[in-house]
MIMARKOL-165736 format. One record per residue (C-alpha): x, y, z; residue in one letter. Coordinates in steps of 0.2 Angstrom, whole numbers, padded with zeros to 4 digits, always signed. Layout:
% residues N
XYZA...
//
This chain:
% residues 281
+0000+0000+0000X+0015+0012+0005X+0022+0008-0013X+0008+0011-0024X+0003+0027-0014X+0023+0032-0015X+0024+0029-0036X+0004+0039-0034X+0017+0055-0026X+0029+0054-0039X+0017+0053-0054X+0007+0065-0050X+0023+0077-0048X+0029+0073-0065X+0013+0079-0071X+0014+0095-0062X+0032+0097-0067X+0028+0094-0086X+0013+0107-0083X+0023+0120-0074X+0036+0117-0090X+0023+0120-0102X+0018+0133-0095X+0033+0142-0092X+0039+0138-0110X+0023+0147-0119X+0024+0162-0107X+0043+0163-0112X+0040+0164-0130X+0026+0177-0128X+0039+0187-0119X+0051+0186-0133X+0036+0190-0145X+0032+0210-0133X+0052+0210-0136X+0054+0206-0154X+0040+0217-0158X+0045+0235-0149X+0041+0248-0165X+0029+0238-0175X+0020+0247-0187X-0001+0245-0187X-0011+0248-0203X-0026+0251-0194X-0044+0251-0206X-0061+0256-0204X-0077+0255-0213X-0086+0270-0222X-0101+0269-0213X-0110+0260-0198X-0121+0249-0197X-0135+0253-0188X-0153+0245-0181X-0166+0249-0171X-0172+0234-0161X-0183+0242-0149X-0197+0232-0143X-0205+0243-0130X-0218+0250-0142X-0236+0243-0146X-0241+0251-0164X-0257+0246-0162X-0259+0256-0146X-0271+0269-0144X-0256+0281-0144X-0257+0279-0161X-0276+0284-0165X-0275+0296-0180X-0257+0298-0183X-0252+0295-0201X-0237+0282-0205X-0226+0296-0202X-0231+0302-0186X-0231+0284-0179X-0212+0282-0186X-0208+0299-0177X-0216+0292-0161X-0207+0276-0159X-0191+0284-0168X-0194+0297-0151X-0189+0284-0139X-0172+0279-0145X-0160+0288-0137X-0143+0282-0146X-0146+0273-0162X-0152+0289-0171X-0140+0303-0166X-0123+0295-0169X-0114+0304-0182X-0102+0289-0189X-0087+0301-0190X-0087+0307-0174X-0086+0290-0166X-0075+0282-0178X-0060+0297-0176X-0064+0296-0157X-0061+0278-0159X-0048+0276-0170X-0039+0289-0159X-0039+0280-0142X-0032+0264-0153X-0017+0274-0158X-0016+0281-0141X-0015+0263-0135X-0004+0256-0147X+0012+0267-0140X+0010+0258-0124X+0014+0244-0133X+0029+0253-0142X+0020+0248-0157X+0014+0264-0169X+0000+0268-0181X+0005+0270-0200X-0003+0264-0215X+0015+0257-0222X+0009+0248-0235X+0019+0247-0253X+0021+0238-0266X+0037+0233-0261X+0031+0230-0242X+0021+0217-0237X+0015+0209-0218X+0027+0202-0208X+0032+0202-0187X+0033+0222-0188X+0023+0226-0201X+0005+0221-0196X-0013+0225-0206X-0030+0227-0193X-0045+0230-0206X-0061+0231-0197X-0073+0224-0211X-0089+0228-0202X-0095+0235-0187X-0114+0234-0180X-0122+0245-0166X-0141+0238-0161X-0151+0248-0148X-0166+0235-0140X-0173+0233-0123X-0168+0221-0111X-0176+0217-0093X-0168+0211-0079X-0171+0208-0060X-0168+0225-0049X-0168+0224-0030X-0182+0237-0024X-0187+0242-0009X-0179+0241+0010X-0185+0220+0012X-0175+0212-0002X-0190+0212-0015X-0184+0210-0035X-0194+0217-0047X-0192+0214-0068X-0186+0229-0077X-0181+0237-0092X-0164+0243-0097X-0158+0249-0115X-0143+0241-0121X-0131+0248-0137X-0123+0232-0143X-0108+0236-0153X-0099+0221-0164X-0086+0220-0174X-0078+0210-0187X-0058+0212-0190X-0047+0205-0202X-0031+0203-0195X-0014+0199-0205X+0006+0199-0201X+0012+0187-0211X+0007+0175-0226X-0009+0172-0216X-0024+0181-0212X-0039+0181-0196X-0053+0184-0196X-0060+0188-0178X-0074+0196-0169X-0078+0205-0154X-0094+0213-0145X-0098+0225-0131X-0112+0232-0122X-0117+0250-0117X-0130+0249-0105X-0142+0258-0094X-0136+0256-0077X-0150+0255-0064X-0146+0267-0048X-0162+0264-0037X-0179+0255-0037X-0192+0259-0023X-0211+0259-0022X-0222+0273-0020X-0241+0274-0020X-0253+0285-0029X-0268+0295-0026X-0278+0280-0026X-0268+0268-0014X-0259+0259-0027X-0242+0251-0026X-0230+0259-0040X-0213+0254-0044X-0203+0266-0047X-0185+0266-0056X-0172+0277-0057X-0159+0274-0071X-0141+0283-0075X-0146+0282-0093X-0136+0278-0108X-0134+0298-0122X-0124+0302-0134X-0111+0309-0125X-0107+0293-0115X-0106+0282-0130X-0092+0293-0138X-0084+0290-0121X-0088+0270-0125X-0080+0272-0141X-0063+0278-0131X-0064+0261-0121X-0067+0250-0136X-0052+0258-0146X-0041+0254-0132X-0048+0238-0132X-0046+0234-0147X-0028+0238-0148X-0025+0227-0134X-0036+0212-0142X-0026+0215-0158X-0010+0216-0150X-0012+0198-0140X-0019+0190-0156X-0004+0193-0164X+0008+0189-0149X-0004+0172-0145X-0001+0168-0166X+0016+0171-0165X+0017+0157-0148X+0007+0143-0158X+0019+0142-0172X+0033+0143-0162X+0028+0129-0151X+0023+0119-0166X+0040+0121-0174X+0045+0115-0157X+0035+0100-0159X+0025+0106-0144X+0008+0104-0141X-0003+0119-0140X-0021+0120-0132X-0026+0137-0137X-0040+0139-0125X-0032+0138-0108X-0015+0144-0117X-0021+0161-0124X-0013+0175-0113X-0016+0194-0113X-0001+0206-0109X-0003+0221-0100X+0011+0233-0106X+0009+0244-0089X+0014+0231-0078X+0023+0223-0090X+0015+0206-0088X+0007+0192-0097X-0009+0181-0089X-0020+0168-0097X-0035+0180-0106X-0051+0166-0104X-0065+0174-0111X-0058+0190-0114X-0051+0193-0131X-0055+0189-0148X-0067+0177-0155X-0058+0167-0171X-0068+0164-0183X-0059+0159-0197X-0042+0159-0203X-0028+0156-0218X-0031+0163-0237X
//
């Protein structure tokens, strides 16, 4: 019994060894990657236009609201109750955007300039980021709010602006496509109950409501976020072929790693990067 549970010990330490090796190994070659890569240059692309949708279901048009408005004035009255999709000016937010990507990019020692040439083409410091499409939806969600002093939940409607994009991503021979979606969203501050002149029980929300204003600021967060997604793509690519030519195996999801360039240090990303969709062309 003492010997099978002593050969148990030392197996189970080989595999923790060979893990902490494996580990350690793709790390160190996503640390040569931030190193090899100081003054990139970033082609970065954007579309023309936005695409935009209205997905708002909070709206009966067969309510009595409607009683003798024409076609038009019913469109106004819905159009009314969205409170993004129908003021962004597309220019705006894409300079905003593509201004905190560039931004983002130094701290990576990497810049932005559209390098391309005949005579030049992608490789490990010259890199291509074309966003091929972005989409911005503005529905209605509902969620659970706590309301009241005795712990009493209540359903409740929230806006959400849903903003994805599709990138193609190319540094070598090879090209990505990847994806990515956020969420700007009404933040819920306070729900209590009040009554009204007849004794009935009202719920009553109060909201820190998405505008215009704050979705520019979004579009600061998502161009810094892109940049970093783009950045770990390219540094994650550049660790699977090098542990392939190592004859290493590579499990890209619990191997993808993010690197923060202000703490100078690389963690395992999860869920937080981008989606690949497809790849190779």
């Amino acid at each position: 019994m003492y010997y099978k549970s002593h050969i148990s010990k030392i197996v189970l330490l080989v595999l923790v060894s060979l893990s902490f090796f494996s580990c350690s190994s793709h790390r160190d070659i996503a640390y040569d990657f931030v190193k090899n890569s100081k003054g990139a240059s970033v082609a970065f692309y954007v579309p023309k236009e936005l695409q935009k949708t209205n997905l708002r279901n909070d709206f009966d048009q067969e309510s009595e609201l409607f009683d003798g408005l024409d076609e038009e004035q019913i469109q106004d009255s819905i159009d009314s109750r969205v409170k993004i999709i129908n003021k962004i000016d597309d220019d705006i937010f894409l300079d905003v955007m593509i201004a905190s990507f560039e931004e983002t990019l130094l701290d990576y020692d990497i810049k932005l300039e559209y390098w391309e040439t005949e005579n030049t083409k992608p490789d490990s410091l010259h890199w291509v980021v074309d966003m091929s499409q972005m989409e911005i939806q503005e529905l209605v969600l509902y969620q659970y709010a706590s309301c009241g002093d005795y712990g009493n939940y209540e359903i409740v409607p929230f806006t959400r602006i849903n903003v994805a994009a599709w990138f193609e991503l190319i540094n070598d021979e090879e090209s990505s496509v990847v994806f990515s979606e956020q969420n700007y969203d009404d933040y819920i501050s306070d729900c209590y109950y009040r009554a009204d002149s007849a004794n009935n029980v009202l719920v009553n929300v109060e909201y820190h409501s998405v505008d215009i204003e704050g979705f520019y600021d979004f579009a600061v967060m998502l161009g810094k976020l892109y940049a970093g997604y783009c950045y770990d793509f390219f540094m994650n690519e550049y660790v699977r072929k090098e542990m392939i030519k190592k004859d290493e195996e590579y499990y890209e999801n619990y191997m993808y790693m993010r690197y923060d360039p202000y703490e100078y240090y690389i963690y395992s990303a999860y869920d937080d990067r981008f989606i690949k969709l497809e790849s190779g062309r």
